[in-house]
C-alpha positions, 0 to 999 in steps of 0.5 A: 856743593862740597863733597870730601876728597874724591867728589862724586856727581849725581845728576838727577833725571830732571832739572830743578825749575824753582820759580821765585817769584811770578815773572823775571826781567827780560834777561839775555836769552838762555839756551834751549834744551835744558842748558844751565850755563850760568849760576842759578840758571841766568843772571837775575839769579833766581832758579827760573828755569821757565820749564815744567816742575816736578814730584819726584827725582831719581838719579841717572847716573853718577861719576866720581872725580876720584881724589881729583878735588872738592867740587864747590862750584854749580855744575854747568850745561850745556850742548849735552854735557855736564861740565865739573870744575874742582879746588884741584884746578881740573875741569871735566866735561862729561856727557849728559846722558851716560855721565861718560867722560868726553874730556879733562884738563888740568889747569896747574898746582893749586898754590899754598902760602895762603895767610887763612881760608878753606878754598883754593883752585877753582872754587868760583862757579864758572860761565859759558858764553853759548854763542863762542862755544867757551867758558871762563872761569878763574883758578888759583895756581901756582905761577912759575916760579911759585907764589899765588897767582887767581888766572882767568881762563878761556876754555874750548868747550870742543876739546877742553882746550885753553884759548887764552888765560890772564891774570885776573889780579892787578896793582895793590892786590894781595893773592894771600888773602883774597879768595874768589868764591863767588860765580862770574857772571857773562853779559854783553862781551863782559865778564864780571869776577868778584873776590871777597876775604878768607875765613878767618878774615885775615889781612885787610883785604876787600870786596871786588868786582873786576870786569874783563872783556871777552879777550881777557882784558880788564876793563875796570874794577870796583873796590869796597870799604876804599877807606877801610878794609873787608867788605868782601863780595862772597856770596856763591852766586856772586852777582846779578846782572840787569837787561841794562847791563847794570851789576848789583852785589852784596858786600860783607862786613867791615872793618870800619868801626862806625864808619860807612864805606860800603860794607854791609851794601847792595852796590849798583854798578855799571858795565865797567864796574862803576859805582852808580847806586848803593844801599845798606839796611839802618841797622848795618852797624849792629850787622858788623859788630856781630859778623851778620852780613847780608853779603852771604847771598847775592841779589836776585833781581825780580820783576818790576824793577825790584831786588831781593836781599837777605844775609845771615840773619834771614831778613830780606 
């Protein structure tokens, strides 16, 4: 979602149970009573919530952020509140049923500097691990000191409180022309950040998946086109996750004339961010040439052991 300036939020009297498909892979539970604690309701990234469909919709209340910041990320909830996040690094918890607000906190200067791009502060949808009462989601500030630092946060769901932060960058990183746009995903005391370019594809960036621990620590990462540039992973929903705990992404296009390096892919990783499988479509090539990516889209992973893959083209 993207609204001007002063972002307003209209929450509908019902949740939306989109069911993609006939079944879905057993998944690590989800809370009950109408909580949305991830993108697209859970990690295979379908929609599924499993309740009751509905005909109609109508608003139930609205609350506007003022000129706090453009919301890009899903709202989240959870524990009967609404939690906001914008690209002016403010974070509001608001209660599900009245829209009134329960907290906010300000999580520091969104940074200029950038090399191109249209996002900056929090624009990645955030994930909520429901057994610890947090969520993690990264930032973009501006470090003491100045410059350009993408900060993961643990915040108390209690108070709006930071219980820890670090910095989710590390060695050969480039904060200028990197952006994290796509949703974290939460697994098993794992929590996965992707990164991908700017618009205007500038620099020689790359796609990433950084894995951290439930402490902040990173634990690994991967990094597409190694021996090229771009390839960036995207997508809103950023990455899927299995009941295995494997992590499969989309990668954009590259910078790589004919060569492969991973662009244009749906990459299988393991719990630490590993390479363990990858695929790309016969026609990738022609996919780069024309900025036709399949990385506009996560995988959404389906029953039987099967994925879904689409992109700009609309094949899947």
């Amino acid at each position: 979602m993207a609204f001007p300036r002063g972002a307003t939020l209209v929450v509908a009297s019902c949740l939306l149970a989109l069911s993609l498909v006939a079944g879905r892979p057993p998944l690590a539970a989800q809370a009950a009573g109408g909580a949305w604690t991830t993108f697209m309701f859970d990690n295979a990234r379908d929609g599924n919530s499993g309740g009751p469909g509905f005909t109609t919709a109508s608003p139930t209340w609205t609350s506007s952020t003022g000129t706090l910041g453009q919301i890009k990320a899903q709202p989240l909830v959870f524990g009967g509140a609404v939690y906001v996040v914008t690209q002016n690094n403010w974070v509001y918890a608001l209660n599900q049923s009245s829209g009134q607000l329960i907290w906010s906190q300000n999580l520091g200067i969104p940074p200029t500097g950038y090399t191109c791009g249209n996002i900056n502060g929090i624009t990645g949808t955030p994930v909520i691990d429901t057994a610890n009462n947090v969520m993690y989601l990264v930032a973009a500030i501006t470090p003491a000191g100045g410059g350009i630092s993408n900060t993961i946060f643990k915040i108390n769901l209690g108070n709006g409180g930071i219980a820890a932060s670090a910095s989710a960058q590390f060695p050969g990183f480039d904060p200028r022309i990197e952006g994290q746009r796509g949703a974290l995903a939460l697994n098993n005391g794992r929590i996965y950040v992707p990164y991908g370019g700017r618009i205007g594809d500038c620099g020689s960036y790359h796609g990433y998946i950084v894995a951290f621990d439930t402490n902040l620590n990173q634990l690994g990462r991967f990094t597409s086109t190694p021996s090229c540039s771009a390839g960036g992973i995207w997508a809103p929903g950023g990455e899927s996750v299995d009941s295995a705990g494997n992590v499969y992404a989309a990668t954009g296009n590259g910078f790589c004339g004919a060569t492969y390096d991973l662009q244009e892919s749906v990459v299988k990783l393991n719990a630490s961010a590993g390479l363990l499988n990858n695929w790309a479509p016969s026609d990738w090539q022609a996919l780069d040439n024309c900025d036709v990516d399949i990385g506009s889209i996560a995988p959404t992973l389906l029953s039987g052991g099967l994925l879904f893959q689409s992109g700009k083209n609309g094949n899947g």
